[in-house]
LOZAFI-199001 format. One line per field, with one value per residue (C-alpha): chain; x, z, y; residue number from 1. Coordinates in Angstrom, 1 decimal, padded with zeros to 4 digits. Layout:
! LOZAFI-199001
ch: (A,...)
c1: (X,...)
c3: (Z,...)
c2: (Y,...)
i: (NUM,...)
This chain:
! LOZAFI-199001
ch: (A,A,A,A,A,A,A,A,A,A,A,A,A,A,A,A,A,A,A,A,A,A,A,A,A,A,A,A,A,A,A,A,A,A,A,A,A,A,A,A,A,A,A,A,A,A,A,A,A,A,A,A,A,A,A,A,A,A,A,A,A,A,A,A,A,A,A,A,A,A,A,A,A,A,A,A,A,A,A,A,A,A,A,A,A,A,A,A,A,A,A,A,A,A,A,A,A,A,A,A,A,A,A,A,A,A,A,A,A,A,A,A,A,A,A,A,A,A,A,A,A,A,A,A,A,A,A,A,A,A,A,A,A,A,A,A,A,A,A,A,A,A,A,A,A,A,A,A,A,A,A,A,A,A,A,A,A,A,A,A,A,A,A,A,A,A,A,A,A,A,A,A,A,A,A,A,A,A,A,A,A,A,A,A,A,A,A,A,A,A,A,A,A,A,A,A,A,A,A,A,A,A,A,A,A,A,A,A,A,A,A,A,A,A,A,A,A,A,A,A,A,A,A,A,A,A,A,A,A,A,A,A,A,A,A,A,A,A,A,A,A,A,A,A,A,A,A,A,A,A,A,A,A,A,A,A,A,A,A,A,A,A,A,A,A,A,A,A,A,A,A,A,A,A,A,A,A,A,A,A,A,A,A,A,A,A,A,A,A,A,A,A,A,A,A,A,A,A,A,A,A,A,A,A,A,A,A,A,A,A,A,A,A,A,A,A,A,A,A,A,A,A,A,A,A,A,A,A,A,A,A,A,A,A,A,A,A,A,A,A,A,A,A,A,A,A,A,A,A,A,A,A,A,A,A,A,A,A,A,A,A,A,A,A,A,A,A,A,A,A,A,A,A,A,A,A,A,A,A,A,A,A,A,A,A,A,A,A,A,A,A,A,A,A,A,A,A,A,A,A,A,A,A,A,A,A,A,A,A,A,A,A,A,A,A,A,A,A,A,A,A,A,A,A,A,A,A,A,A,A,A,A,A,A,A,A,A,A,A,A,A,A,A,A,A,A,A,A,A,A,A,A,A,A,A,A,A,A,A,A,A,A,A,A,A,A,A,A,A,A,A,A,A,A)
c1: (000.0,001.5,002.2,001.5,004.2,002.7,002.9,006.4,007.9,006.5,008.9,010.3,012.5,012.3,015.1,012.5,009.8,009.7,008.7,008.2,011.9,009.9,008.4,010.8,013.2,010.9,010.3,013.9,015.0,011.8,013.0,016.8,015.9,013.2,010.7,008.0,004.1,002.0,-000.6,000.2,-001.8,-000.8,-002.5,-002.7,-004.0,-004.3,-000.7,002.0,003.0,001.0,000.6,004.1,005.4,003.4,004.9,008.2,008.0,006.5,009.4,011.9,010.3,010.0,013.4,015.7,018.3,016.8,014.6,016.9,016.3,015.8,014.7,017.1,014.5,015.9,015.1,011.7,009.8,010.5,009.5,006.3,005.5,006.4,004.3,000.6,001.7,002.5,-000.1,001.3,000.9,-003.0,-004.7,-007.9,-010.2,-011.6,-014.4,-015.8,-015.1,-016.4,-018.6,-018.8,-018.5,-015.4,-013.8,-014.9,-013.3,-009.6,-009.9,-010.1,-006.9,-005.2,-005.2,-003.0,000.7,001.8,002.3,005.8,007.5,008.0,005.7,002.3,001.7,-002.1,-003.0,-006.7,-006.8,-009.8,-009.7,-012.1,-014.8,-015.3,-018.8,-018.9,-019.6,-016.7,-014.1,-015.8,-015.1,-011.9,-010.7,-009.7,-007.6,-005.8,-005.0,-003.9,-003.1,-001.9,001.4,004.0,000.8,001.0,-002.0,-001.1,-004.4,-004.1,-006.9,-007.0,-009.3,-007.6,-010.7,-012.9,-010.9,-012.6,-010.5,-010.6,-008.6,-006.3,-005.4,-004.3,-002.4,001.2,000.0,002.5,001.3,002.1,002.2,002.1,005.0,006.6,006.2,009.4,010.5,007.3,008.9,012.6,011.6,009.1,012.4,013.7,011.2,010.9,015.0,014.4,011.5,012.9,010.0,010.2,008.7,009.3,010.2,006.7,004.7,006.4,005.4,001.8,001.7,003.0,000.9,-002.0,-000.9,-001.2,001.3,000.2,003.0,000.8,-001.6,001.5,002.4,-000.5,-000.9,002.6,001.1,-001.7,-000.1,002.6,000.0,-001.6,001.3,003.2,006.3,007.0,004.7,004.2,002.7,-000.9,-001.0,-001.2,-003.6,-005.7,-005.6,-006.0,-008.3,-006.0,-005.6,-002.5,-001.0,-000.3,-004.3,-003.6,-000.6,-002.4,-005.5,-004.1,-001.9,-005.0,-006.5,-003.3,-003.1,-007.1,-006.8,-011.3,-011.3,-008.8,-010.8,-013.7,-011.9,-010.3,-013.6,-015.3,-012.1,-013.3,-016.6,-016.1,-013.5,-016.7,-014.5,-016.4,-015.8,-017.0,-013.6,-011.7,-012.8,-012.0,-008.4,-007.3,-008.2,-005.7,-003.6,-003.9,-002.6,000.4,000.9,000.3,002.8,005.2,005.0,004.6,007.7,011.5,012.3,008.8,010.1,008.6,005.4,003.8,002.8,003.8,005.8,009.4,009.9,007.0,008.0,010.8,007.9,005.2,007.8,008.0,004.6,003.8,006.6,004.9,001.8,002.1,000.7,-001.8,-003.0,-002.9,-004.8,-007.6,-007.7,-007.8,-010.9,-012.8,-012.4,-012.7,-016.1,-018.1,-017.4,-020.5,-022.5,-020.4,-021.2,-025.1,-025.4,-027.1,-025.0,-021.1,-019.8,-021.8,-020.4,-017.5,-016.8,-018.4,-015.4,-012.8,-013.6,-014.6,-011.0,-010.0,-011.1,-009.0,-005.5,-007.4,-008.0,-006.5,-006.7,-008.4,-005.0,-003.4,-006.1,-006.0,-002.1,-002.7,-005.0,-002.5,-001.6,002.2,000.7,-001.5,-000.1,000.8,-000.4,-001.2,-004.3,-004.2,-002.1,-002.9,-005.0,-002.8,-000.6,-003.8,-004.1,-001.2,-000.1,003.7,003.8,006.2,005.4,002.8,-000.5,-001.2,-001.9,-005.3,-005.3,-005.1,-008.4,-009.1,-011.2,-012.8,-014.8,-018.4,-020.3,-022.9,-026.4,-028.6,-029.8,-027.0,-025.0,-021.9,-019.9,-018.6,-019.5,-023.1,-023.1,-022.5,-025.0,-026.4,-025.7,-029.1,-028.6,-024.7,-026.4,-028.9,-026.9,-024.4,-027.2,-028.5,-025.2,-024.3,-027.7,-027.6,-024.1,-025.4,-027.7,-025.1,-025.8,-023.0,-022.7,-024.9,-022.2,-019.7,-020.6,-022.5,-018.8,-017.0,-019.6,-019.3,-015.4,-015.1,-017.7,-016.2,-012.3,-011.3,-011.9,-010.6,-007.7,-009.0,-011.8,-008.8,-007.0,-010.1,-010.7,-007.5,-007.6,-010.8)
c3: (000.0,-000.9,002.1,001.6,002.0,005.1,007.0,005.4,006.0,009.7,012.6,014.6,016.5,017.8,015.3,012.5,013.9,011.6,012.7,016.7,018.0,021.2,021.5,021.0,023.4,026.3,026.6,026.2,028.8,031.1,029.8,030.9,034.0,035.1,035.2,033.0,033.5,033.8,031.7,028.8,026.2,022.3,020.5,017.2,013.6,012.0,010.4,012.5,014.2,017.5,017.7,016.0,018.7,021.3,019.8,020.0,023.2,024.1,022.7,024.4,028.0,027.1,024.8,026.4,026.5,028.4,028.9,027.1,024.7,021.5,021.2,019.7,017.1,017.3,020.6,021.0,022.3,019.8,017.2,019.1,019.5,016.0,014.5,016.5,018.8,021.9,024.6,027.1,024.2,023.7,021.0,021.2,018.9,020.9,018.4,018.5,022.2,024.1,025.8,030.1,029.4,027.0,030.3,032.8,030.9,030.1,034.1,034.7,032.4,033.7,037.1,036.9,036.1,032.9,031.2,029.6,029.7,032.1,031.5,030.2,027.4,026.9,023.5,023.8,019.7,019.1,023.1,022.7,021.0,024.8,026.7,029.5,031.7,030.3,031.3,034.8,034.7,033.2,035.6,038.8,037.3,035.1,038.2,040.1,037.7,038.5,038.8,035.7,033.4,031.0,029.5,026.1,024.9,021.2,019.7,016.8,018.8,022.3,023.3,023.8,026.5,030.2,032.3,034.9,032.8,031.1,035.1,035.2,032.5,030.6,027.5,024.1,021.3,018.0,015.5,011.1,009.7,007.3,003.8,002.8,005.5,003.4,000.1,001.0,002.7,-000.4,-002.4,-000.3,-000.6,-004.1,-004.5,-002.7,-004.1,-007.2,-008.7,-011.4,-010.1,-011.0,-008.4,-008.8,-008.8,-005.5,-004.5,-005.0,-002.9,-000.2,-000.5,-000.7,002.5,003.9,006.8,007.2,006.6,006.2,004.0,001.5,001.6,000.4,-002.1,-003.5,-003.2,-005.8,-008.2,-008.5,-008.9,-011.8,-013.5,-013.3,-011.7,-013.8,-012.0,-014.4,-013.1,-015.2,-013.6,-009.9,-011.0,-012.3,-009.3,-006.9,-008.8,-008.2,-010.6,-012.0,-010.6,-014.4,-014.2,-011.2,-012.6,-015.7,-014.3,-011.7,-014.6,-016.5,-013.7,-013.0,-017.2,-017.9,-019.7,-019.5,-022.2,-021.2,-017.9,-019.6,-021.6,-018.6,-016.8,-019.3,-020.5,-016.5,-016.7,-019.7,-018.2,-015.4,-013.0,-009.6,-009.3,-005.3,-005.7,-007.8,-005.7,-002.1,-003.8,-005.5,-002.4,-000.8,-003.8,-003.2,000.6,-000.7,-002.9,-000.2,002.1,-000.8,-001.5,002.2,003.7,002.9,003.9,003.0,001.3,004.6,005.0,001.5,-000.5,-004.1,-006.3,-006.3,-010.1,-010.1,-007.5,-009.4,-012.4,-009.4,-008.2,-011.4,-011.4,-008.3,-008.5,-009.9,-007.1,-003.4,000.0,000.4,-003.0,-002.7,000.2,-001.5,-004.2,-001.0,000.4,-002.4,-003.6,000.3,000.8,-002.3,-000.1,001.6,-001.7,-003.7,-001.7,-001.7,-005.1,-007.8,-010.8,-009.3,-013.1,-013.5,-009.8,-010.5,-013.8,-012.0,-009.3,-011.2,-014.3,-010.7,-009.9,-013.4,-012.4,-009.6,-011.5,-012.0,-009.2,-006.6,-002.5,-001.8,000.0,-003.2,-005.0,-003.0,-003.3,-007.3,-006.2,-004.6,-006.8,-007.1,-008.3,-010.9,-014.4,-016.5,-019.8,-022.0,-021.1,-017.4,-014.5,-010.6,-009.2,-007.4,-010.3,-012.3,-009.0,-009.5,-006.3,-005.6,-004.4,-001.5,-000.3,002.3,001.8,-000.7,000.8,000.5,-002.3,-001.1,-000.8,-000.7,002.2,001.6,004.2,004.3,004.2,007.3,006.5,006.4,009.8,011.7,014.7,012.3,014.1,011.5,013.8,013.5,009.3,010.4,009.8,012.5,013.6,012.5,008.7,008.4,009.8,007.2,004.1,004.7,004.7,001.8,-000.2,000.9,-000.3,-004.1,-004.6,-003.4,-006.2,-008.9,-012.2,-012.0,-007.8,-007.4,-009.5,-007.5,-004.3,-005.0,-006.9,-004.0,-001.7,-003.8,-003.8,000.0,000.6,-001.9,-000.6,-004.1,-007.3,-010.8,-012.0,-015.6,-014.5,-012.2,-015.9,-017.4,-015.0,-015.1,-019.3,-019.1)
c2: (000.0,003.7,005.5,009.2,011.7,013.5,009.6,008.4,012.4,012.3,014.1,011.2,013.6,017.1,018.3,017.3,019.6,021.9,026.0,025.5,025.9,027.8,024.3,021.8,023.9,023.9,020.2,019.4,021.7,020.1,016.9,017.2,018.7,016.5,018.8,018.2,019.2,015.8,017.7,020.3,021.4,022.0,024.4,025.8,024.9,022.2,020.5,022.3,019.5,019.0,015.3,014.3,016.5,014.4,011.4,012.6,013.5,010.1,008.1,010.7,009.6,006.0,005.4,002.5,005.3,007.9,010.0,012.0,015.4,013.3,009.7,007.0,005.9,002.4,001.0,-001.5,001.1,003.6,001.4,000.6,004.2,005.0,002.1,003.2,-000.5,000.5,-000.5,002.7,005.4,006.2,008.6,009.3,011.4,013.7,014.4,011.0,010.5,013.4,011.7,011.2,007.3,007.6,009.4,007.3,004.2,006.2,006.8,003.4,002.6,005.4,004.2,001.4,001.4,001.2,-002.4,-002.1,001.1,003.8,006.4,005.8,009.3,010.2,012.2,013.6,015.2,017.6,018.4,021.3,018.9,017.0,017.8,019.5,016.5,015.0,018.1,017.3,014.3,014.9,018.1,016.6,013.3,015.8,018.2,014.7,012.4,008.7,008.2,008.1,009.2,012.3,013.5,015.7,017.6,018.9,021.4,023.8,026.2,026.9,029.1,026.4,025.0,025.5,028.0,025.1,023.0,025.4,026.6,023.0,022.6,023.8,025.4,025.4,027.3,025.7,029.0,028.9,027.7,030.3,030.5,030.1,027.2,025.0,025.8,024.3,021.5,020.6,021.0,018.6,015.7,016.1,015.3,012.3,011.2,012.0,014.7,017.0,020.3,023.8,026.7,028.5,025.1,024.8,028.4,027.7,024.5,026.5,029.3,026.9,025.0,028.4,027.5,023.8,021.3,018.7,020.2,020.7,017.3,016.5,019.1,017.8,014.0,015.1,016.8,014.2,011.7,013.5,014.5,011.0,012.4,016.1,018.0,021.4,024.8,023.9,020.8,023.0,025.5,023.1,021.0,024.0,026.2,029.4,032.6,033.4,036.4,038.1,038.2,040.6,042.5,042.9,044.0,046.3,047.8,048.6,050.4,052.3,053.6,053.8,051.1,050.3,048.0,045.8,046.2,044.3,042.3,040.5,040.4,039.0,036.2,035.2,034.8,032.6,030.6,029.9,031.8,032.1,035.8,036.0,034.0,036.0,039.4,038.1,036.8,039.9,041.9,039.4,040.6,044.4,043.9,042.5,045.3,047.7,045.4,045.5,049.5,050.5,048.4,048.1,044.7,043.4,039.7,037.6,039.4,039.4,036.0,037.3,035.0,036.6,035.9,038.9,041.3,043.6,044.1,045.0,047.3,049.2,048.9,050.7,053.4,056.5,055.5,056.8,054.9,056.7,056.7,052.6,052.6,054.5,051.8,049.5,050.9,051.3,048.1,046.6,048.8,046.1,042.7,042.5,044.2,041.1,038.6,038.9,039.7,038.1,039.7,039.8,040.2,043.6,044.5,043.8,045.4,048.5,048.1,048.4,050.9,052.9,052.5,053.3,056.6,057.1,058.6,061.5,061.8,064.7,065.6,068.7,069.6,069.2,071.5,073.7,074.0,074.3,077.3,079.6,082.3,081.9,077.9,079.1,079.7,082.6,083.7,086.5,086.5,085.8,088.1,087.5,089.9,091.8,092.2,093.5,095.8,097.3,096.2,095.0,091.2,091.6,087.6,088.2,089.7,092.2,095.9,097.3,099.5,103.8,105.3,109.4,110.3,113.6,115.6,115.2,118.5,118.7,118.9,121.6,122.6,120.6,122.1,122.2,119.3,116.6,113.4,114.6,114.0,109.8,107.1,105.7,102.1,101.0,102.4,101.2,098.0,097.9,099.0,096.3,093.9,095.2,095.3,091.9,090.3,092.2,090.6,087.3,087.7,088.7,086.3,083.1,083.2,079.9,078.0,078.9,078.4,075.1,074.2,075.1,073.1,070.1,070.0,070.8,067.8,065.3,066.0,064.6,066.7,065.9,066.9,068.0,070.0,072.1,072.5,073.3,075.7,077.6,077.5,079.4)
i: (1,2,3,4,5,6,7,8,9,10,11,12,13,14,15,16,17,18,19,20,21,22,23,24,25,26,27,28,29,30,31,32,33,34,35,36,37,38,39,40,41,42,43,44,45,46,47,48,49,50,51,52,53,54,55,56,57,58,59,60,61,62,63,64,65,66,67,68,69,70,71,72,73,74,75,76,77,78,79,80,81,82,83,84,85,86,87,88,89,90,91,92,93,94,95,96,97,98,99,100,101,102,103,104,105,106,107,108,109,110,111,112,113,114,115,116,117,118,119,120,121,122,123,124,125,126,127,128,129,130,131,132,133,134,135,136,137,138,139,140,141,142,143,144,145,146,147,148,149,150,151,152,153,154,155,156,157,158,159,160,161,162,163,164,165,166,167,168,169,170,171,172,173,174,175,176,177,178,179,180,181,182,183,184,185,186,187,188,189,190,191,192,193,194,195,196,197,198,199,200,201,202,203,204,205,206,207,208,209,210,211,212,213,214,215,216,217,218,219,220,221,222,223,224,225,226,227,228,229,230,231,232,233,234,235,236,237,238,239,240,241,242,243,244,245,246,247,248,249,250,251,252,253,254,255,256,257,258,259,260,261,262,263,264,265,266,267,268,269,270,271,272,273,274,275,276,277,278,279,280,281,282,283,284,285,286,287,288,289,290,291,292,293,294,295,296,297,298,299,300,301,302,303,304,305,306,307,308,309,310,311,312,313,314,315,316,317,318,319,320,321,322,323,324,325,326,327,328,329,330,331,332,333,334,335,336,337,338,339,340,341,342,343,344,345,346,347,348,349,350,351,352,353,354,355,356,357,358,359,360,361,362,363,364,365,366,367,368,369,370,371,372,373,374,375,376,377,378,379,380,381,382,383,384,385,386,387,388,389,390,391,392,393,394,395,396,397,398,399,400,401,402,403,404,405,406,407,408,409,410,411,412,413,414,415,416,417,418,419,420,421,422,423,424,425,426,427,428,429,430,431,432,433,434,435,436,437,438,439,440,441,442,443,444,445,446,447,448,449,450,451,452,453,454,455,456,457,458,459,460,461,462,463,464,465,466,467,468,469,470,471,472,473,474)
């Protein structure tokens, strides 16, 4: 019978456990200096290594040559352990035994000393998925377990754990394995198992195993079955369903340079292909956050999951676009996912996305308008001189001075007492006439346009950049 790559490439020792050094450190130091928790906890997702570790750390206890920091691998017990036959190593599926009997009867195995080796190692997988009469049942032989008994509990959701139990308990966090650390030990399996497979077929397994070894494994065990042996980058996308990035670059190019046909053109290639688009939307928003990654950061290589053959043509790409101008993009694009994913028509949405973003180019801040409004911004024609130049009036780089006016002495009326301060207004008519002045030039022909223009530019914080030339031509 084939044995599958995850089963035949298993960790047998803690040197093989790939991504948890925190881990594998701990319980060798506990190990070496006899100090080990009788109950721990592993968490994290699924195919990082929680139950090989447990195994390991079974045989380490039980090897004929320790307890020591790595297990010999040759020893009977090892062996045993190794091959799923040794009666003092239990797993149990939590999932399928959650139930207060299940407990009761592991109690009552539990209890007695184990049959062959030293210690007797207890694997509960799925903890989380046990009932709540079975964690009481469980709680107190956990906090005072029989003697030369480990319990090891593995879940994928930590959370779900009673706080009784966790109180109880050493708890190791398993985290993602890295990108990159996937890639080379892929590299290595396929060497020995002698497969054809190019750099970027590798890159998508990884990225598909989305930090689970295992997952990878089995990725690679289905492509090399359907390629017989010289696995080609089709062979992946087919068997994963994934988008080529160049339908990204391409598409994000096309935004950048107005390009609306090709816009369509690429939709609609897509929808004929029977593309889900829901699928292609959420996966080039994943897209766009690398870009931002990639433009935003210096050393940005671990933290984005573009293919490194594509990142210098991204680079040139992106560098006539700012940050800020990226994260607009962003948020547009990010504010259709909930309109996307309860719609009937996601082709027509989506078209309307991106010739939106198409848009975008031309795009300005108000800040930046109003920069291109200052006089010394504007330009200079035959036709056109700043106003205070029209004036007259020196520009001496602050604020032009108000123009000289001739104040001539007002006459007194008729019948007045001969003092000038009598021939003033009085407050209530200055009042009024301002009033009155101020309302006929509200009323001037052309002053609705302007101040609804202004209104709509100082609401909209983006204006366009031809209607500013446009503007300035007339």
């Amino acid at each position: 019978m084939y044995l599958a790559l995850a089963r035949k490439y298993r960790p047998q020792r803690f040197a093989d456990l790939i991504g948890q050094p925190h881990v594998t450190k701990t319980l060798q130091n506990a190990i070496e200096m006899d100090k080990l928790y009788p109950a721990l906890i592993f968490s994290g997702m699924k195919g990082v290594g929680k139950t090989s570790a447990a195994r390991i750390l079974a045989k380490t206890l039980n090897c004929e040559k320790g307890p020591s920091s790595e297990p010999c691998n040759e020893c009977a017990v090892c062996k045993e352990i190794t091959g799923d036959k040794s009666p003092d190593y239990l797993e149990i599926d939590g999932a399928s035994n959650n139930g207060i009997e299940e407990i009761r009867s592991l109690k009552e195995k539990v209890k007695y000393k184990p049959f062959k080796n030293k210690f007797r190692i207890v694997v509960i997988d799925e903890v989380h998925m046990l009932s709540n009469s079975a964690w009481n049942a469980l709680l107190k032989t956990i906090e005072e377990p029989p003697e030369a008994t480990y319990f090891i509990m593995a879940t994928t959701d930590f959370h779900k754990i009673p706080a009784t139990i966790v109180s109880r308990c050493q708890h190791f966090e398993f985290k993602r394995i890295p990108h990159e650390v996937i890639v080379t030990l892929l590299k290595e399996i396929s060497a020995k198992e002698e497969i054809k497979v190019t750099d970027y077929s590798l890159y998508l397994i990884a990225r598909a195993g989305d930090g689970s070894l295992r997952d990878a494994k089995k990725i690679l065990d289905q492509a090399y079955a359907i390629s017989s042996g010289n696995i080609k980058d089709e062979d992946v996308i087919s068997i994963l369903g994934v988008i080529e990035e160049e339908i990204f670059i391409k598409l994000t190019k096309s935004i950048l340079n107005k390009g609306r046909r090709e816009i369509i053109e690429i939709i609609n290639n897509l929808s004929e292909r029977g593309m889900d688009l829901r699928f292609f939307y959420s996966e080039y928003l994943k897209f766009f956050r690398d870009l931002l990654v990639l433009k935003s950061l210096q050393d940005a290589e671990k933290l984005h999951n573009l293919n490194p053959e594509n990142v210098p043509k991204i680079k040139e790409m992106l560098k006539n676009i700012r940050e800020v101008e990226l994260l607009r993009y962003f948020n547009a694009a990010k504010d259709l996912e909930q309109t996307m994913r309860n719609t009937e028509n996601p082709r027509i949405i989506l078209e309307y996305l991106f010739l939106k973003l198409s848009y975008f180019p031309s795009l300005t801040s108000i800040e930046e308008f109003i920069e291109k409004m200052k006089p010394d911004s504007l330009p200079r024609t035959e036709n056109y001189r700043p106003p205070y130049e029209a004036a007259g009036i020196e520009d001496r780089g602050g604020a032009a001075p108000a123009p000289a006016v001739e104040v001539k002495e007002r006459t007194a009326p008729a019948g007045s007492s001969g003092n000038p301060g009598a021939a003033k207004e009085s407050p209530e008519e200055t009042k009024q006439d301002k009033k009155t002045k101020k309302k006929e030039k509200l009323n001037e022909p052309g002053n609705d346009d302007k101040i609804h223009g202004l209104t709509d530019v100082l609401k909209g914080k983006l204006v366009s950049i031809d209607s500013i030339k446009g503007e300035q031509n007339a």
